[in-house]
N, CA, C and O of each residue as an XYZ file, in Angstrom:
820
protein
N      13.477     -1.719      7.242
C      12.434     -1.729      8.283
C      11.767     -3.088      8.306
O      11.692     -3.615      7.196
N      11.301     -3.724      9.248
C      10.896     -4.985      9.535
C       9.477     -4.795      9.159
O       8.981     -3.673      9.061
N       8.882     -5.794      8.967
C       7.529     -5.902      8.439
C       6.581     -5.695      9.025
O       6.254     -6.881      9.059
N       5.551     -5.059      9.716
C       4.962     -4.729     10.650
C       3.633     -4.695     10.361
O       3.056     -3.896      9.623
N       2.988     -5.980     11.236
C       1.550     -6.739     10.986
C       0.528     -5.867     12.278
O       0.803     -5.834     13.478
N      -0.411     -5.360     11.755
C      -1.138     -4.889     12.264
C      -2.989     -5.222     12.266
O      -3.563     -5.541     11.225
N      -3.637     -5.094     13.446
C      -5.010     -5.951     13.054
C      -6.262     -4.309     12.201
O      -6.497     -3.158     12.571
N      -6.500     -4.768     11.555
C      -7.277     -3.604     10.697
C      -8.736     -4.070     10.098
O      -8.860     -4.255      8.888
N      -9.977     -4.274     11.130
C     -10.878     -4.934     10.923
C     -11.243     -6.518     10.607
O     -11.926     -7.047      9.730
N     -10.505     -7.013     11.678
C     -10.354     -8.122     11.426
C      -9.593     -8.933     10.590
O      -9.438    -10.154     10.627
N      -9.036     -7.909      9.657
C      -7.738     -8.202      8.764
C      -6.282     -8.173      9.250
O      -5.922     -7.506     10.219
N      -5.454     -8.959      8.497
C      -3.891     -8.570      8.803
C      -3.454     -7.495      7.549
O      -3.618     -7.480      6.329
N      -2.781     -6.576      8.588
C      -2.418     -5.310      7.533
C      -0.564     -5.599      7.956
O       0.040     -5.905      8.984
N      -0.167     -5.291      6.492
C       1.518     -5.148      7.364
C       1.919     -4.257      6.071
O       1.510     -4.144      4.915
N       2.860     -3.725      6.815
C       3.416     -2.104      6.312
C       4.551     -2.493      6.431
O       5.135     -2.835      7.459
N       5.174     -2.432      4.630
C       6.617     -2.296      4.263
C       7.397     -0.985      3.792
O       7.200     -0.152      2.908
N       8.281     -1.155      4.683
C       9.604      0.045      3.545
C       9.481     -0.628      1.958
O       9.640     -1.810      1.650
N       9.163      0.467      1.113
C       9.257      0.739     -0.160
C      10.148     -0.380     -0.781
O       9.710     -1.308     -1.461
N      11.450     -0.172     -0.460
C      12.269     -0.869     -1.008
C      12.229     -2.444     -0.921
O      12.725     -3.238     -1.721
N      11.337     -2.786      0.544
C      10.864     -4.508      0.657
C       9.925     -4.572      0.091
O       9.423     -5.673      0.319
N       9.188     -3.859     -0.733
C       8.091     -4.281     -2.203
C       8.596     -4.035     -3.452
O       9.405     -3.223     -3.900
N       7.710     -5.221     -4.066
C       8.149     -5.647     -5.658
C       7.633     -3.798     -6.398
O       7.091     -2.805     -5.912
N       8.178     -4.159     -7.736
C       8.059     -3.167     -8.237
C       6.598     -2.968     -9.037
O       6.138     -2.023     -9.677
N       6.078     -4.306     -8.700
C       4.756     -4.356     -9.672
C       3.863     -4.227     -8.694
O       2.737     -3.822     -8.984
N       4.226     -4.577     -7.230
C       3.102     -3.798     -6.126
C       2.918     -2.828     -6.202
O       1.878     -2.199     -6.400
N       4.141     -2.480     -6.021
C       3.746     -0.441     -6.077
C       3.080     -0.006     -6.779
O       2.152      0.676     -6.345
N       3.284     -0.247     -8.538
C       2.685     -0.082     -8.945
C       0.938     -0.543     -9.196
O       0.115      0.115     -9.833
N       0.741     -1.653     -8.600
C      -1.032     -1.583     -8.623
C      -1.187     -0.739     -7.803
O      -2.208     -0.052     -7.841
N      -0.330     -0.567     -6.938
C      -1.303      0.814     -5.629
C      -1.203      1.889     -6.649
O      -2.312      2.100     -7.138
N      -0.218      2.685     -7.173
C       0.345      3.883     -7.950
C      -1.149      4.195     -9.026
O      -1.782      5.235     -9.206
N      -1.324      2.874     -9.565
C      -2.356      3.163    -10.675
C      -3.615      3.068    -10.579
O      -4.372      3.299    -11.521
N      -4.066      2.638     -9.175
C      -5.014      3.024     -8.884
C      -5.828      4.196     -8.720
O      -6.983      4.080     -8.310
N      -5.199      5.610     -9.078
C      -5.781      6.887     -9.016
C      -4.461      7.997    -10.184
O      -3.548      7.816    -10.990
N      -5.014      8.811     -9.698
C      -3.972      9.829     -9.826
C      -3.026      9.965    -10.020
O      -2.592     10.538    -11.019
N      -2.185      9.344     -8.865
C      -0.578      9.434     -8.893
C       0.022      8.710     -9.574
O       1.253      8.708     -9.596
N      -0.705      7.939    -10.279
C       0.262      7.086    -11.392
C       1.090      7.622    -12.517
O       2.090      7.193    -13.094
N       0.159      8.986    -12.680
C       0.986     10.033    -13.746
C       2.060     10.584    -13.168
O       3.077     10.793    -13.830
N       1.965     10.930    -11.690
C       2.959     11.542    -10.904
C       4.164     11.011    -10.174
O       5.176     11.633     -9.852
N       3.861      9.728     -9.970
C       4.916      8.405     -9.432
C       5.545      9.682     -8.375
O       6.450     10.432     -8.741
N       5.080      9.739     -7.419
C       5.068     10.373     -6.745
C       6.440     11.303     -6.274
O       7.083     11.511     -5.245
N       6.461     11.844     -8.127
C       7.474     13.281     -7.963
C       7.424     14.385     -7.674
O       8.387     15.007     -7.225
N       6.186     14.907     -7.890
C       6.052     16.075     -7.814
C       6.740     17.025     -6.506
O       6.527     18.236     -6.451
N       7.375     16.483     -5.730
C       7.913     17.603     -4.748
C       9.164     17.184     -5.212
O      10.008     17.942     -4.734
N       9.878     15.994     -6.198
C      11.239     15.984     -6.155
C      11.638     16.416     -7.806
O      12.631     16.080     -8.451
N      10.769     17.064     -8.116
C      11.655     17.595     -9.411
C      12.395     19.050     -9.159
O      11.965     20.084     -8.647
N      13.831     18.674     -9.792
C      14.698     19.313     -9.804
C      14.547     20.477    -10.417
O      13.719     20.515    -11.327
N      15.316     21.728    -10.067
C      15.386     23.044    -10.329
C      15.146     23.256    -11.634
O      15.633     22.397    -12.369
N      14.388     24.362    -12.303
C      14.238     24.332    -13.623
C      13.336     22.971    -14.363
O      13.091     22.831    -15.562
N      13.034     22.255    -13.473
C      12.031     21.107    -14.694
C      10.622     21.400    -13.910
O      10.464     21.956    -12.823
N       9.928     21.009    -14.548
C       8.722     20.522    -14.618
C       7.609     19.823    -14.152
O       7.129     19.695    -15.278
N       6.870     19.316    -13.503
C       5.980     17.571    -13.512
C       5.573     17.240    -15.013
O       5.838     16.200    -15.616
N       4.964     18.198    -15.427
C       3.780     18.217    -16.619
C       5.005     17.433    -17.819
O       5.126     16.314    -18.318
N       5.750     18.739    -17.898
C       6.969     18.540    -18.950
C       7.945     17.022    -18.854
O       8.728     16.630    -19.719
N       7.662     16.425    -17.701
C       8.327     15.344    -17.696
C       7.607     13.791    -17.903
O       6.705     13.251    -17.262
N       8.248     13.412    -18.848
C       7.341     11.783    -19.086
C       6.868     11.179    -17.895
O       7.479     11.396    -16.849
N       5.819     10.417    -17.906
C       5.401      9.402    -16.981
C       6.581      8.709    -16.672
O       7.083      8.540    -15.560
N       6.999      8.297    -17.848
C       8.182      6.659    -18.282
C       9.312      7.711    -16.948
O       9.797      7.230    -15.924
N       9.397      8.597    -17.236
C      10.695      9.264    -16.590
C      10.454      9.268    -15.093
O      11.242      8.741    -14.308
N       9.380      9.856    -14.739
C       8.607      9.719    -13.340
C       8.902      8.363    -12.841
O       9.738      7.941    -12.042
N       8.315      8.009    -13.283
C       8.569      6.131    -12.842
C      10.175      5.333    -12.932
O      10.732      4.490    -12.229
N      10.540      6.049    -14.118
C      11.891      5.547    -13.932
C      13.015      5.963    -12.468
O      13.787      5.276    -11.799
N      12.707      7.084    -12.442
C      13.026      7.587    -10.625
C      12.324      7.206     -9.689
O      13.053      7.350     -8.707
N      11.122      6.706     -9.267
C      11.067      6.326     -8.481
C      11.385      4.716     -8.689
O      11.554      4.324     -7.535
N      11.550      3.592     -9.566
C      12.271      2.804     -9.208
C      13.368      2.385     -8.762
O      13.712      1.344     -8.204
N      14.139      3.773     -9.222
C      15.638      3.675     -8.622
C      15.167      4.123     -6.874
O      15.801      3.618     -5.947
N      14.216      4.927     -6.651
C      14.792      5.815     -5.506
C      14.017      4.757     -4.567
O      14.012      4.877     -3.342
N      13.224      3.485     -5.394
C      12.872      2.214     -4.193
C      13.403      0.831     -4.673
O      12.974     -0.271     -4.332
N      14.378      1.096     -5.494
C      15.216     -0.100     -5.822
C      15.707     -1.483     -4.311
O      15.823     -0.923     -3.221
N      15.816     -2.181     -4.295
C      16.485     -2.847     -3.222
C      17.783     -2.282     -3.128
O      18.155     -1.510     -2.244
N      18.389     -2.661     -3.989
C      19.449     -2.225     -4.431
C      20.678     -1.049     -3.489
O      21.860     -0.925     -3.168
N      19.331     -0.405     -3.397
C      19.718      1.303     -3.209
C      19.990      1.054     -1.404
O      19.389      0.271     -0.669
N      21.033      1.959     -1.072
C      21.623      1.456      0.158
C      20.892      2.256      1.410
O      20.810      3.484      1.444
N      20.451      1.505      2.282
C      18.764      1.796      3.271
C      18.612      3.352      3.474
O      17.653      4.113      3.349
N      20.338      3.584      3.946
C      19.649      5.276      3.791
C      19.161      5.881      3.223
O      18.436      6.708      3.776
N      19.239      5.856      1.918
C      18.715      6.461      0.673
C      17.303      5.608      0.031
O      16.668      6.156     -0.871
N      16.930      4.440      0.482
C      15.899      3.970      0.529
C      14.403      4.027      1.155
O      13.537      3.206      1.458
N      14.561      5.422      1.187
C      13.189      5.700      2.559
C      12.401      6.131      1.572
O      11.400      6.040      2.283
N      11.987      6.503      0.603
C      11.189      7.246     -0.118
C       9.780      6.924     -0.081
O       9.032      7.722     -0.646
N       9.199      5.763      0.556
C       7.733      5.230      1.502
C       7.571      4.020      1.833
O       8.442      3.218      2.171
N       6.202      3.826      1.723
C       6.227      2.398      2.405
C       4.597      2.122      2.174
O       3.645      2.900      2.238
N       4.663      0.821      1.907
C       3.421      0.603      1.301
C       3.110     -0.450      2.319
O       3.724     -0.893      3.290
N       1.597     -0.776      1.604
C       0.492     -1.329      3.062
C      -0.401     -2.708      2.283
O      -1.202     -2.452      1.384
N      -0.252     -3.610      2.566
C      -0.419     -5.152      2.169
C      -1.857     -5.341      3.570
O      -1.907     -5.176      4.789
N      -2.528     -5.635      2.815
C      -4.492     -6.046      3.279
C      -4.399     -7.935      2.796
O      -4.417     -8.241      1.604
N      -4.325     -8.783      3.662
C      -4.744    -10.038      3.393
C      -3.248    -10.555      2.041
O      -3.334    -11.503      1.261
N      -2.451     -9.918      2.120
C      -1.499     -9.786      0.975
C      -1.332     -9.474     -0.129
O      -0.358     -9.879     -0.763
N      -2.223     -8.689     -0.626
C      -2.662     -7.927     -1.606
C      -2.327     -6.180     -1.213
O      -2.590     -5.533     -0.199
N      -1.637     -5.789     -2.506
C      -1.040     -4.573     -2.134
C      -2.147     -3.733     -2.180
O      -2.837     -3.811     -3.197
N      -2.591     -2.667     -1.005
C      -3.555     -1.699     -0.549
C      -3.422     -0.485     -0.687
O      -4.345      0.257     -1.025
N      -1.981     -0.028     -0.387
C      -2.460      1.547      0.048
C      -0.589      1.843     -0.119
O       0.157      0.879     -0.292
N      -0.079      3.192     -0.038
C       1.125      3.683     -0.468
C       1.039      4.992      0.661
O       0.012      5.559      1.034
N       2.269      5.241      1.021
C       2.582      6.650      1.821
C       4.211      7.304      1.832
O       5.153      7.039      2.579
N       4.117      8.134      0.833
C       5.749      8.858      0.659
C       5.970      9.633      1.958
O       5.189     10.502      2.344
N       7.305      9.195      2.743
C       7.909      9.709      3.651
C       9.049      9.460      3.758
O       9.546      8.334      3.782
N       9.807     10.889      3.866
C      11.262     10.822      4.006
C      11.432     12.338      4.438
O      10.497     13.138      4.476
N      12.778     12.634      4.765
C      13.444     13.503      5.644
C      13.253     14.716      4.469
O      13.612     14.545      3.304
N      12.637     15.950      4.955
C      12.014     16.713      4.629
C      13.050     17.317      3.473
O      12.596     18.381      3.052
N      13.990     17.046      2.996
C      15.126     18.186      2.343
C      15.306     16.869      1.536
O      16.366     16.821      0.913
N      14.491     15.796      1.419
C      14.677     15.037      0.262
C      13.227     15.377     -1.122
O      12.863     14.789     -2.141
N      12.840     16.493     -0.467
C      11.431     16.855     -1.473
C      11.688     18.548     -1.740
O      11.179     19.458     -1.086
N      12.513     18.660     -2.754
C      13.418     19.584     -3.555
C      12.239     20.793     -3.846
O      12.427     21.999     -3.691
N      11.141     20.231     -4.249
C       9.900     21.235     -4.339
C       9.653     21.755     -3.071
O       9.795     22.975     -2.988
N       9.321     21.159     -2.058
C       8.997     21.944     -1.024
C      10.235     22.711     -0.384
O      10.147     23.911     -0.124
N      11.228     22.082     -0.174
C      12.106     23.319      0.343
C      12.140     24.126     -0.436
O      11.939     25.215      0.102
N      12.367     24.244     -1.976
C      12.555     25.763     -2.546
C      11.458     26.226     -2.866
O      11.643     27.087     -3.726
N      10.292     26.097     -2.602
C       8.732     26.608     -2.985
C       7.764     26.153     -1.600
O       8.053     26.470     -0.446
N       6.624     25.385     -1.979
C       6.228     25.116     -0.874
C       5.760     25.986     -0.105
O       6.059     26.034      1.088
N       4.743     27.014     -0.834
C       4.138     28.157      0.368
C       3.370     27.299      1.713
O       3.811     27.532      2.839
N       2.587     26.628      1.602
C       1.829     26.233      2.367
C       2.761     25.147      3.646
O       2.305     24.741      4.715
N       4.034     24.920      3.121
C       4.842     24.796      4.213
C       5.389     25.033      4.799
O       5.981     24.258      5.550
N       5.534     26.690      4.775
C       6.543     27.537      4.963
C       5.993     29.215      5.503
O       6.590     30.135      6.063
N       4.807     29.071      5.093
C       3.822     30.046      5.554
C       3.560     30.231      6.736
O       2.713     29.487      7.228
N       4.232     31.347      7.650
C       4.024     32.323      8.803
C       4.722     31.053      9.794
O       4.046     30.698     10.760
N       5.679     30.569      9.625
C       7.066     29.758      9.663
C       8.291     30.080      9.681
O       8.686     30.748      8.725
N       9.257     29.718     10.745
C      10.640     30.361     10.526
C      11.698     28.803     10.793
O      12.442     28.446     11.707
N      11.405     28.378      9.875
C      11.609     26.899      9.648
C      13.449     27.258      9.133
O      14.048     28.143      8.523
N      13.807     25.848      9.887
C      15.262     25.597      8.914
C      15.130     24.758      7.647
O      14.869     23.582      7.900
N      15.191     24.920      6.926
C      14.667     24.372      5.062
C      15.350     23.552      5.164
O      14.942     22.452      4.792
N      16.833     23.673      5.756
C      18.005     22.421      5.780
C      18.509     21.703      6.897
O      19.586     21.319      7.352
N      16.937     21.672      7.230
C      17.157     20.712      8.833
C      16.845     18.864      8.217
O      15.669     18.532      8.062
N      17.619     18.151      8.016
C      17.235     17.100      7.449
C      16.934     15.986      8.592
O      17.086     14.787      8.357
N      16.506     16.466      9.816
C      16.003     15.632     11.085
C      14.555     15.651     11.274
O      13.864     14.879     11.938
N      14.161     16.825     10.465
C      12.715     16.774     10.147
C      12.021     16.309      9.290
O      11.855     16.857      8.201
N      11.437     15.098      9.668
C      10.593     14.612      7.593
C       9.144     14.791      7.703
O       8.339     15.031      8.603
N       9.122     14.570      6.372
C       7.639     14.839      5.855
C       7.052     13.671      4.973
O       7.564     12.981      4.091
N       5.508     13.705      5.658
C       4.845     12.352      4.857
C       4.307     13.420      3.557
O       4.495     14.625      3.728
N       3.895     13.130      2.760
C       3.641     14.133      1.448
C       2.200     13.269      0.448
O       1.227     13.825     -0.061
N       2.503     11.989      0.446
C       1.074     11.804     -0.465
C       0.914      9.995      0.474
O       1.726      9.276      1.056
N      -0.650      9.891      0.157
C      -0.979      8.884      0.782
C      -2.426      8.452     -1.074
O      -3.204      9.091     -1.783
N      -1.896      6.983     -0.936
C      -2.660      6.447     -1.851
C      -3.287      5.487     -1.412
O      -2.994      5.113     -0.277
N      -4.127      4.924     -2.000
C      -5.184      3.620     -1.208
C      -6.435      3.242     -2.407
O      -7.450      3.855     -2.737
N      -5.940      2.172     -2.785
C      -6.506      1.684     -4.142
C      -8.048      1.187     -3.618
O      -8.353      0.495     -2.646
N      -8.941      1.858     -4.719
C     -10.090      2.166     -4.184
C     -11.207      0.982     -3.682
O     -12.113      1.150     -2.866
N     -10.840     -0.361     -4.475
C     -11.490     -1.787     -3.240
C     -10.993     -1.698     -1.527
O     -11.406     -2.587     -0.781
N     -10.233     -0.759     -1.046
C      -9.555     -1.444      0.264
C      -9.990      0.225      0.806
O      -9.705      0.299      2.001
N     -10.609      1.616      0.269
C     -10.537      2.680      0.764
C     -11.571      2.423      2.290
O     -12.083      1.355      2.624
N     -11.647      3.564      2.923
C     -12.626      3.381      4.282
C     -12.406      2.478      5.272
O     -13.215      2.360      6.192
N     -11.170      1.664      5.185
C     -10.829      0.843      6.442
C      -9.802      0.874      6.834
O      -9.062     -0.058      7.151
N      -9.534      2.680      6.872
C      -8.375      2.921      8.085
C      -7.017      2.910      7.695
O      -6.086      3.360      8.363
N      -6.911      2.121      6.049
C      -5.272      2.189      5.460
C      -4.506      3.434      5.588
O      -3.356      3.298      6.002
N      -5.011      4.916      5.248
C      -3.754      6.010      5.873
C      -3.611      6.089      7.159
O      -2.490      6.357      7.594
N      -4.780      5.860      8.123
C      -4.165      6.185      9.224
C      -3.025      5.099      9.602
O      -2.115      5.577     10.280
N      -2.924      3.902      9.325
C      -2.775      3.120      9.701
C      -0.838      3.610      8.897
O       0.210      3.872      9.488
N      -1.128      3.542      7.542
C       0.570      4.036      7.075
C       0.953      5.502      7.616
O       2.071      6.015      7.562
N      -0.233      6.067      8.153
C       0.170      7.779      8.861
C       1.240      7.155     10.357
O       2.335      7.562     10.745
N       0.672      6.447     10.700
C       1.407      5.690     12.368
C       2.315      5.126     12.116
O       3.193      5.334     12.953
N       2.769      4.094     10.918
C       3.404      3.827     10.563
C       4.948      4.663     10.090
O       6.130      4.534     10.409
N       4.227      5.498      9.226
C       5.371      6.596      8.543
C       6.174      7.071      9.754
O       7.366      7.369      9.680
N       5.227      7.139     11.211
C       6.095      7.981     12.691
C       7.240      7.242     12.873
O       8.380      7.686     13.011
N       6.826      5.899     12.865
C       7.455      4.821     13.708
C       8.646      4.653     12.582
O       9.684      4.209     13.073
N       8.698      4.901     11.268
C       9.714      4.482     10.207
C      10.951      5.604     10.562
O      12.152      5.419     10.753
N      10.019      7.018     10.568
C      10.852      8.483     10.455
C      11.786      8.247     12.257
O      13.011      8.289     12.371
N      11.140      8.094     13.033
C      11.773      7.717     14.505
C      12.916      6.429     14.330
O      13.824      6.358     15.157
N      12.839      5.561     13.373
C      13.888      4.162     13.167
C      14.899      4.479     12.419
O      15.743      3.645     12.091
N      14.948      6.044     11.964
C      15.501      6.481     10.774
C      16.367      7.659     11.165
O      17.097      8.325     10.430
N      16.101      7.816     12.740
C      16.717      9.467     13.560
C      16.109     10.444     13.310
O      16.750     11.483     13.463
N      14.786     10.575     12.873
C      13.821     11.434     12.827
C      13.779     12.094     14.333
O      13.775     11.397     15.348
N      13.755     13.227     14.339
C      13.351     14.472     15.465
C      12.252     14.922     15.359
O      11.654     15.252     16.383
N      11.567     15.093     13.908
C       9.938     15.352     13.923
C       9.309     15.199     12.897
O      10.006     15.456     11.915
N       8.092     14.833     12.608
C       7.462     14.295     11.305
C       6.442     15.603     11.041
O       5.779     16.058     11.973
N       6.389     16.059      9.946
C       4.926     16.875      9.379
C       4.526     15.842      8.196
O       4.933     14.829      7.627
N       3.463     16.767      8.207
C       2.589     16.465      6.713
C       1.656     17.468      6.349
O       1.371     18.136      7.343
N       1.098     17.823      5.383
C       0.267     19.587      5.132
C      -0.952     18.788      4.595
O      -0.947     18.664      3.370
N      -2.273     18.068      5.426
C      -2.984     17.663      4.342
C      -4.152     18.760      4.510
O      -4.150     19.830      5.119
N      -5.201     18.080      3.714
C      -6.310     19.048      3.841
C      -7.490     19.282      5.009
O      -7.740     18.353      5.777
N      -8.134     20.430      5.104
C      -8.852     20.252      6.213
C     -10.056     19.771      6.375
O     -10.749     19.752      7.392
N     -10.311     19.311      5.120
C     -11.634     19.012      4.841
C     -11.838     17.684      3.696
O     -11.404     17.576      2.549
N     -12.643     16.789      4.484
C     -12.555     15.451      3.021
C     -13.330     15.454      2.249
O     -13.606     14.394      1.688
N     -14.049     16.755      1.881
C     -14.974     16.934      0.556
C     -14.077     16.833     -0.664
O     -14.399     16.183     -1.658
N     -12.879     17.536     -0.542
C     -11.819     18.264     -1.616
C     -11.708     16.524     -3.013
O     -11.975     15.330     -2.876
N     -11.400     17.021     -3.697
C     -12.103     16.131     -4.758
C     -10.361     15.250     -4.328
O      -9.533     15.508     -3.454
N     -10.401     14.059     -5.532
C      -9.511     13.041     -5.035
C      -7.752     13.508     -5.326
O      -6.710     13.275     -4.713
N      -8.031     14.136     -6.363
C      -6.714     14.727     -6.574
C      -6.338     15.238     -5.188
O      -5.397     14.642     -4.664
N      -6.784     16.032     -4.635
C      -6.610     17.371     -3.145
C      -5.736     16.294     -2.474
O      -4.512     16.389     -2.372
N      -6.827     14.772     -1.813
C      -7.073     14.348     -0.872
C      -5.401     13.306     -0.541
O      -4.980     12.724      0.459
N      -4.857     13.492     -1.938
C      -3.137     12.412     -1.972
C      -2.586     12.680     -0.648
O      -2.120     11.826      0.107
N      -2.715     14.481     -0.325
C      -1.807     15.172      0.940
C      -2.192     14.731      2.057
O      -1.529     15.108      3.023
N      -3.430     13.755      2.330
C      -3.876     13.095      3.489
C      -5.488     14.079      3.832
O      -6.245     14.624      3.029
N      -5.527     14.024      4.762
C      -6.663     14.734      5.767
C      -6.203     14.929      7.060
O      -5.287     14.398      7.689
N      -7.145     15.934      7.386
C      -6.398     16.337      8.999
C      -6.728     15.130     10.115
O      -5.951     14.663     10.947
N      -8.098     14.783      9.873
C      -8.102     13.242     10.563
C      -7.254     12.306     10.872
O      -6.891     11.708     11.885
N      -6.944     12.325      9.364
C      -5.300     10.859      9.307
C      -4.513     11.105      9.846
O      -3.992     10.196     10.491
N      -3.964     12.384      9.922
C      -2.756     12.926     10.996
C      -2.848     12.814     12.222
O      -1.948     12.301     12.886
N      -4.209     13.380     12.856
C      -4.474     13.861     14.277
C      -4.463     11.963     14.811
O      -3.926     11.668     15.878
N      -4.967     11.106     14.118
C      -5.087     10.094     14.448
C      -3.694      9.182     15.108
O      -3.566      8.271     15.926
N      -2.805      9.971     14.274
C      -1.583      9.458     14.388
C      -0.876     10.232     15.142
O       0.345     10.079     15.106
N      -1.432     11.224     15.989
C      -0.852     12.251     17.478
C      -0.091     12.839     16.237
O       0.978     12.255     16.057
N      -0.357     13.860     15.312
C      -0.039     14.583     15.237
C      -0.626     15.931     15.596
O      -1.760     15.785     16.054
N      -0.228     17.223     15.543
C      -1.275     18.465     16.016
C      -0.673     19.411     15.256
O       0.443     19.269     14.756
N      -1.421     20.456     15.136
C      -1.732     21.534     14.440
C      -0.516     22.249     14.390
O      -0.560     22.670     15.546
N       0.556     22.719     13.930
C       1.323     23.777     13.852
C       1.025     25.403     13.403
O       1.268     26.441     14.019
N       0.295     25.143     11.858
C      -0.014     26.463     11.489
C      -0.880     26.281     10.427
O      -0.629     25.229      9.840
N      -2.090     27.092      9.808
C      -2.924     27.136      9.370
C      -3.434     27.873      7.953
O      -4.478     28.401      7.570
N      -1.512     27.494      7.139
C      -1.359     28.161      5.798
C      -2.683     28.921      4.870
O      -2.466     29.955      4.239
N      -3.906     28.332      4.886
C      -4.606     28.921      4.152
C      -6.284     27.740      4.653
O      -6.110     26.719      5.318
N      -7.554     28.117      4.237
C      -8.657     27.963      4.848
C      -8.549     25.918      4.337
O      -8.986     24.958      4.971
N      -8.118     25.934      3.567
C      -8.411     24.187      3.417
C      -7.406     23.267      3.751
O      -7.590     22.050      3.732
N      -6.310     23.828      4.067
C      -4.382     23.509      4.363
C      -4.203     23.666      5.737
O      -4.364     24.676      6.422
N      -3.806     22.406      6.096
C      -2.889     22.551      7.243
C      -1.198     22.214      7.864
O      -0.547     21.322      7.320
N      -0.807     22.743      8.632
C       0.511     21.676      8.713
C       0.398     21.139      9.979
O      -0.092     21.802     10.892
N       0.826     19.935     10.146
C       0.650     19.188     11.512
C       1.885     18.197     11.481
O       2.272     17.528     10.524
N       2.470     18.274     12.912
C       3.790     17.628     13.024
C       3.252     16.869     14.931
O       2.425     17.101     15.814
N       4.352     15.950     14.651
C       4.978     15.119     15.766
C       6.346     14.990     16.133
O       7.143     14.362     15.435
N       6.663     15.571     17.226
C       7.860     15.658     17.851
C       8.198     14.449     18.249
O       7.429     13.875     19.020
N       9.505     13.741     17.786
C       9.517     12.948     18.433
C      10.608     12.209     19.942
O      10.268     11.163     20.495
């Protein structure tokens, strides 16, 4: 994906595919919160394992492969991170929905009062949004939420979801899944209304 400079308060913002950032960017965004323990597996661990049960070192060791350069573009979508003045800002996992092994075989809240194809791989999903906390409040998810459309559409995407929360009280852990704001911002809309703080919201594209 080409580099894509955007104006974000008077700043230049530009949003890369995963795989066109260093491995030590990612990681200052990654360790800026939460997800640094999670290196953002938790929907891709495999049948029978774990998150908890699995090392950090191991976490991380998969997602360097799965944003290696290396790794050949198709299989290189796993997100795309967001550069403020050139300094790495903000992170957003998106890829074709049947590449997040947790949610197709679990995943109530994506699947709830839904008659979804689990193995439609034309449909993706954005899943966690990070934003290292000097650069928070100026618009970085929405900005990788619009982004993630325009990647999943360059990629033969047919439609994008994401399940975030409905409310931005929810403490910081909650908030990785986005907000309904960040979505709607990015023309997405409401599909279905899994449970009182969960939503799912997609864009056809």
């Amino acid at each position: 994906m080409a580099a894509r400079t955007r104006q974000l308060e008077d700043t230049a913002l530009t949003i890369r595919a995963a795989n066109e950032a260093s491995w030590e960017n990612l990681q200052k965004v990654l360790s800026s919160t939460a997800p640094a323990n999670c290196q953002c597996q938790r929907y891709k661990m495999r049948p029978k394992e774990c998150l908890v049960r699995t090392s950090v070192e191991e976490r991380a060791h998969r997602l360097r492969i799965q944003t290696d350069p290396a790794t050949p573009d198709a299989e290189a979508t796993t997100g795309l991170v967001a550069y403020l003045d050139g300094e790495p800002a903000g992170w957003c996992a998106v890829e074709p929905r049947t590449a997040y092994i947790g949610l197709v075989r679990g995943g109530r809240v994506a699947w709830t009062g839904r008659s979804e194809d689990r193995g439609d791989d034309s449909v993706w999903a954005v899943t966690c949004f990070v934003t290292r906390a000097r650069f928070r409040r100026r618009g970085i998810s929405r900005a990788l939420a619009r982004a993630a459309v325009e990647f999943a559409r360059d990629h033969g995407a047919r439609a994008v979801e994401g399940y975030p929360m409905t409310t931005s009280n929810a403490v910081l852990d909650e908030l990785h899944v986005g907000t309904e704001g960040t979505f709607a911002a990015a023309g997405f809309t409401e599909v279905s209304r899994p449970s009182p703080r969960r939503v799912v919201m997609r864009i056809d594209l």
